[in-house]
N, C-alpha and C positions, 0 to 999 in steps of 0.2 A: 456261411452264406455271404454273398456280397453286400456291403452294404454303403452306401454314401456316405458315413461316418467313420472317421478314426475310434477304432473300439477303445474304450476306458482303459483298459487290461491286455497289455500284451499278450496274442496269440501264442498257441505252440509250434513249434518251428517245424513240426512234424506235418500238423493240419496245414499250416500255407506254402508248404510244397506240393502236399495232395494236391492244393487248390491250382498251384499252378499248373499240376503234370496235366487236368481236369481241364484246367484253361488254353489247353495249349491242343487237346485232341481236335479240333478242328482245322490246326494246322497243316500246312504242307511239310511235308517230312523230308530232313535235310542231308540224307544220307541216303544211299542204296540208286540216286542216278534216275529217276521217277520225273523228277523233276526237272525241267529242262532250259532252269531260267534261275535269277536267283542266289546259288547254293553251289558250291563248288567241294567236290569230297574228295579226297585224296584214295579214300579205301582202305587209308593206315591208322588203325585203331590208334597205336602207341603215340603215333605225331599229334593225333586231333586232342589225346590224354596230356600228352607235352605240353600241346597251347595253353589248354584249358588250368594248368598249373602253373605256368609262365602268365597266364593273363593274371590270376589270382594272386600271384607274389607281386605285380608290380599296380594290384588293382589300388589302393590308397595312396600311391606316388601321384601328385598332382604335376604335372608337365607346366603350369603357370610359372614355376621359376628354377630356371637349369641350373642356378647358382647353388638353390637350396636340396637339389635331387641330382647332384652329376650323374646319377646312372641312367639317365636318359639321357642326354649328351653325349655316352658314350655307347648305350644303343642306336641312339637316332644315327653317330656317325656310321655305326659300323654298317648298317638297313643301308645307307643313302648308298656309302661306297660301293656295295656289294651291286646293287643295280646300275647305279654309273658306269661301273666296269662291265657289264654288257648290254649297254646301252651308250656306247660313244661317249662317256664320262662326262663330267659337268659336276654341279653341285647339285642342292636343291636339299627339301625338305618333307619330312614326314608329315602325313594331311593322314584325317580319317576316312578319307574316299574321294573318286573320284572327281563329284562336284568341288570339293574342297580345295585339293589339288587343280584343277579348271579355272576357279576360282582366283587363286592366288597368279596363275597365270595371265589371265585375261588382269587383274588389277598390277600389276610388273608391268606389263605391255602399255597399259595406259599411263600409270604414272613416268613412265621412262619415254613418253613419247610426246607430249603436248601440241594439242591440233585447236584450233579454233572452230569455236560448236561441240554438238555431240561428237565425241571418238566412235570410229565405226567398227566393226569385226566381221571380217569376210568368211562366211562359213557355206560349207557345203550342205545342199537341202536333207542330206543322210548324217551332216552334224549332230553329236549328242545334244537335246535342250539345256545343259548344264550350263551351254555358254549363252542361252536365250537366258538363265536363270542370272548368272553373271553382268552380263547385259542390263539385266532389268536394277540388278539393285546396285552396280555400279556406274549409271547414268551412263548407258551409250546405248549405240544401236548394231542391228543382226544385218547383215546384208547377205543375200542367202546368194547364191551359183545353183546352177545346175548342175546333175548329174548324168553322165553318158548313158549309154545303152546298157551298159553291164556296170550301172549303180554306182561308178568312180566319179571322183570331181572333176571338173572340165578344167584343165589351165588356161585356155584361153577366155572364158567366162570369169574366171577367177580374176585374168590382169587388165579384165573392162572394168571390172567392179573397185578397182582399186581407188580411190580421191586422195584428196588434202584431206582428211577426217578419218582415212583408215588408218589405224593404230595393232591389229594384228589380223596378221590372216592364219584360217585352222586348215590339216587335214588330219585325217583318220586312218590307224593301223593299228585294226580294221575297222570300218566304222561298224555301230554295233546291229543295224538291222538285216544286213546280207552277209556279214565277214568279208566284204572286197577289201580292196587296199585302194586308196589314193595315190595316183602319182607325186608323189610326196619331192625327188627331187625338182622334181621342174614347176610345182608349187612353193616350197621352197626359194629355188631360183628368182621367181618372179618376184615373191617377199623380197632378196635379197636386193634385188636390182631399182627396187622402190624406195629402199632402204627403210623395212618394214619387219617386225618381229615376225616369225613361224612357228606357230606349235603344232606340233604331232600329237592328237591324241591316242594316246596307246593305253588306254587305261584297260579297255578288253585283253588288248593283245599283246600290252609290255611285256609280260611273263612267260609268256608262250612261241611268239616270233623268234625269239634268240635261241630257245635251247630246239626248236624244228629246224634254226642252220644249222647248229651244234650238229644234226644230229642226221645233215647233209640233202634235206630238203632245200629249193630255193625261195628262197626267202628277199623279197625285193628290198631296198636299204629303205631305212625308216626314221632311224634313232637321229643324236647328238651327232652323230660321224657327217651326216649329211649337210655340206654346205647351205648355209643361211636359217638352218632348223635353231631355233633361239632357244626356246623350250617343251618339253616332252612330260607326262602323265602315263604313271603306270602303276595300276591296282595289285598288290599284293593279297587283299582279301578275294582278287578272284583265282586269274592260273596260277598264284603264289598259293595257293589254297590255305591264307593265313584264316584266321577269326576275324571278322569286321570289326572298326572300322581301319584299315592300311589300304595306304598309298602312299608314291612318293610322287613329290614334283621336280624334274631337274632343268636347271637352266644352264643356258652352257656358258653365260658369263657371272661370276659371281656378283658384279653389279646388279646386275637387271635381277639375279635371285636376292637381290636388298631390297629391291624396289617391293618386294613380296610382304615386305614386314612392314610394322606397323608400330607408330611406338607413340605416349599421349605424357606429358608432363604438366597440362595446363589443370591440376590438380595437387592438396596437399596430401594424400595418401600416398600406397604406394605406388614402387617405381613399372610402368605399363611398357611393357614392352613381348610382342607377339610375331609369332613367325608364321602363324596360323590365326585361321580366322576365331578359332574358341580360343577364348583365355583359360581357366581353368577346365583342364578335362584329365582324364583319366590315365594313367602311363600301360593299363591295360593289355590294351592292341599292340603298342610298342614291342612289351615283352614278349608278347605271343609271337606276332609277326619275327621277331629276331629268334625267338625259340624254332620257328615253323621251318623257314628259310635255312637254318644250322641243320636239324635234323633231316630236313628232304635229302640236300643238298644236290650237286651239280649233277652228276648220275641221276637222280631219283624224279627231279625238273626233265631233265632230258627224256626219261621214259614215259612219265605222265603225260608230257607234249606228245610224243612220237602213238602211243595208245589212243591218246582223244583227238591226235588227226586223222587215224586209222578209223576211229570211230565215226569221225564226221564224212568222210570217203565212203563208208559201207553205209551208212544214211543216204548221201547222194547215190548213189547205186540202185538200193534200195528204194527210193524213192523213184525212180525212173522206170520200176517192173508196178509200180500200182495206177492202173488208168485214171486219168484225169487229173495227178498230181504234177507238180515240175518244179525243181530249185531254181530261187532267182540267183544269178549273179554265178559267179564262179570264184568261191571260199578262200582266202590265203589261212584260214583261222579256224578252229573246231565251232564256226558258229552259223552255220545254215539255215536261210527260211525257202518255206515251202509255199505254193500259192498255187491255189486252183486253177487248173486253161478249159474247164466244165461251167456252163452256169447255173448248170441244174447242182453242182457240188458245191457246198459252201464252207469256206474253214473257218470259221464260227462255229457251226455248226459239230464239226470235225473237231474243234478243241473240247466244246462238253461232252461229247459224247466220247472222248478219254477222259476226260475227267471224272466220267462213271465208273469206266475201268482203272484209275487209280493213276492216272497219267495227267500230269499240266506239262501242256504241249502253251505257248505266250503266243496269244495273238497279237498281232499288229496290224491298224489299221491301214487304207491305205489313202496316198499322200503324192501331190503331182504326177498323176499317171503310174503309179508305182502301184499295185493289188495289195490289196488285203493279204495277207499270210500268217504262218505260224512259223515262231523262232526256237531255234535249237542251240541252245550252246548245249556242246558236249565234252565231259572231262574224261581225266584218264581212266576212270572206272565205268564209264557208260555202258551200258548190256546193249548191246546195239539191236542184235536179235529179238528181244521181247518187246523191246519199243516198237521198231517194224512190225512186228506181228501185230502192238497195239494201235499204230498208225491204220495200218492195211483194215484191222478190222472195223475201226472208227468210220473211216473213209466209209467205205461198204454199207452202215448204218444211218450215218450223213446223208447218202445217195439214195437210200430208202425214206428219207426222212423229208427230204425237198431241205430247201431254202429255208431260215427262219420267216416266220408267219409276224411282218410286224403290221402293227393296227394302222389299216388306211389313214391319211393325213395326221400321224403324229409326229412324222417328221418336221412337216410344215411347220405344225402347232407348236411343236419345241425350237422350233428358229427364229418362232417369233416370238416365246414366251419373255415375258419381263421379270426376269429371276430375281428380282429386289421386290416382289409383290410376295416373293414366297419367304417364311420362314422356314426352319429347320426341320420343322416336325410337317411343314406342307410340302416340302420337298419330298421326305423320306412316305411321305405319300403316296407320291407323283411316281417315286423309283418302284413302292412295291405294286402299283401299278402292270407293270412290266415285268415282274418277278424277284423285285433283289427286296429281299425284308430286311434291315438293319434293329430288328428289335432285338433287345440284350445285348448289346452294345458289341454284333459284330456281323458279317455278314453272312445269312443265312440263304445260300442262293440255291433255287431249286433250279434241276436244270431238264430239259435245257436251255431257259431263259436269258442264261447269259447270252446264248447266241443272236437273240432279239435288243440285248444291250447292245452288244457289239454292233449290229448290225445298225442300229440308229445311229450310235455315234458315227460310223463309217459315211452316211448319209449327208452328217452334217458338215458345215465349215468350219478347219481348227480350230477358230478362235469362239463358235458355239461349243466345240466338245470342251473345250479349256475351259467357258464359263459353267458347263456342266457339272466338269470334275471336281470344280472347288468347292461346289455347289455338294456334289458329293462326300467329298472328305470333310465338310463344314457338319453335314448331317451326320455320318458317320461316330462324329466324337461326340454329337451334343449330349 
């Protein structure tokens, strides 16, 4: 049974995996393609059995000192190389994700650049938050552009927004809520002519863009090849369909990938020196991701690209034969959203009611004139056919359902509530209110109430859902 104490007596190792397998049924399940967010599954039993023994042989290697573990030095080289080489080459480093990688980028950019005042980061409003995360805790600020009609960054918004204080400008391949592409050379350009860092965020699409040219789709340039692109981010634990957490960060001068590191001697212990933002972490992911990557290999990428853009193709198809649905944007990437052109259909609405049928379809709010929708990333095992059927019959249900029903003036009431009057347990009040019960320390959401979450938050101004959500995940753990 759970309890708040460390037991006297060690367990048996039998009962606390029961406990876990018991802890764990409520989760979304990370295999079989159900799941359309998240989880990336390759479909190859033997690779996901690879990892998971690669991850366990190098899980006690501590990555804090290369001197004392070379066999990560000599994985992390051979991971970096391997994506360099189809990614317009460069150096860079192995990061346990995304943000991580973002991360190290955005602080290279600024240490190599010094501005008087806040350094600023031109980002497009369809920009990952990693770099508002970035931002926040490496004292600078976000300067957002606009996006066109089909969800791309503007380059000429991008070279108004540029000052004395910009220190890097981002675009995205592809950015993660529509799969478009950024015009990335003539962003780029503009960086270059500023004489200003460019990173490509390819953390979605690092893994996937290269092997759908391999594979003689076209593929707009994106990578390190591209004049003034400084540095680039690319997920291995997603189209790489390694184990979390992999990424690499590559920069195409190996200065500016120094500026990444970090090193501290004003101490008499030991010698501090990080290429990454954790010091001691796990060699783990490493192994796996260099296990993952050997066993696919170039063939195996190639197919899984070429399947999950065929898949994202018969989504959009499909999606254009069910009334009242519509794709925003136009995909370079297997990552599709979907948004109502009905008012009486709501996709809120539309996500729990797959969620009854066994389907998390990700909603996303919406955000400077851009709708509400539902995100699809799809991999190279996706059933495309049973989703559509689960889509179509959702939808149908949705549409019988109306709108979610939220309580007259509680939108108002929550935009002006003074979230420092509530504690944790008044919060977690306030949420099951609404329907999300956080008792037993996880979430218990009857549905279809989330669609009545969503839809408030949808209501609100960012920076209400943002004081919400911490509000949220504060209640969540207490």
């Amino acid at each position: 049974m759970p309890s708040d104490h460390l037991p006297e007596h060690g367990r048996p190792a039998g009962e606390l995996l029961t406990e876990l397998a018991r802890l764990r049924d409520a989760d979304l399940p990370v295999r079989g393609g159900q799941v359309t967010a998240y989880v990336y599954d390759t479909g190859r039993e033997a690779v996901h059995d690879l990892a998971a023994t690669a991850y366990l042989e190098m899980l006690e290697v501590n990555c804090l000192d290369p001197t004392a573990f070379p066999s990560i030095v000599a994985l992390e080289r051979q991971i970096v190389a391997v994506v360099a080489d189809k990614l317009g080459g460069g150096s860079g480093v192995f990061t346990s994700g995304g943000t991580e990688s973002i991360m190290l980028a955005v602080k290279a950019a600024r240490d190599a650049r010094q501005v008087d005042g806040k350094p600023q980061i031109v980002l497009p409003t369809t920009g990952h938050p990693a770099f508002h995360k970035a931002a926040h805790y490496l004292g600078m600020e976000v300067v957002h552009v606009p996006v066109d009609a089909s969800f791309r960054a503007d380059p000429a918004a991008t070279a108004a927004a540029l000052t004395p204080r910009t220190v890097l400008v981002v675009a995205s391949a592809p950015s993660y809520p529509h799969g478009v592409m950024d015009p990335i050379p003539e962003i780029a350009s503009i960086a270059a002519s500023a004489g200003v860092p460019c990173h490509v965020d390819a953390c979605v699409g690092g893994w996937v863009l290269p092997w759908l040219r391999d594979g003689g789709r076209d593929v707009p340039p994106f990578d390190l090849s591209v004049p003034g692109v400084t540095s680039l981010s690319c997920d291995l634990h997603k189209y790489g369909y390694s184990p979390k957490g992999a990424s690499v960060v590559l920069f195409a001068d190996e200065s500016l990938r120094r500026r990444a590191y970090f090193a501290a001697a004003e101490w008499p212990g030991y010698t501090v020196i990080n290429a990454t933002v954790q010091s001691s972490k796990s060699a783990g992911p490493l192994g796996a991701a260099w296990a993952t990557l050997n066993a696919v290999g170039a063939q195996g990428y190639r197919d899984l690209a070429e399947n999950a853009m065929k898949a994202a193709e018969r989504l959009i198809a499909g999606v254009a034969e069910i009334p009242g649905l519509r794709v925003l944007g136009e995909p370079v990437a297997p990552l599709v959203a979907v948004a109502s052109g009905d008012p009486d259909l709501d996709v809120f609405v539309i996500a729990d009611e797959a969620r009854s049928r066994g389907w998390f379809f990700q909603p996303q709010l919406s955000y400077q004139g851009i709708p509400p929708n539902l995100h699809f990333t799809l991999t190279g095992v996706s059933d495309i056919e049973p989703l559509l059927a689960a889509l179509a019959d959702s939808t149908k249900a949705a549409r019988a359902a109306g709108p979610p029903d939220v309580p007259s003036g509680l939108v108002g009431a929550l935009a002006g509530l003074d979230l420092d009057s509530l504690d944790d347990a008044g919060f977690a009040g306030l949420l099951a209110s609404v329907g999300v019960d956080l008792a037993g320390g996880g979430t218990q959401m009857a549905q279809p109430e989330m669609a009545v979450v969503n839809a408030i938050l949808d209501a609100l101004p960012p920076a209400t859902r943002e004081a919400l959500l911490i509000r949220f995940l504060s209640a969540l753990y207490a």
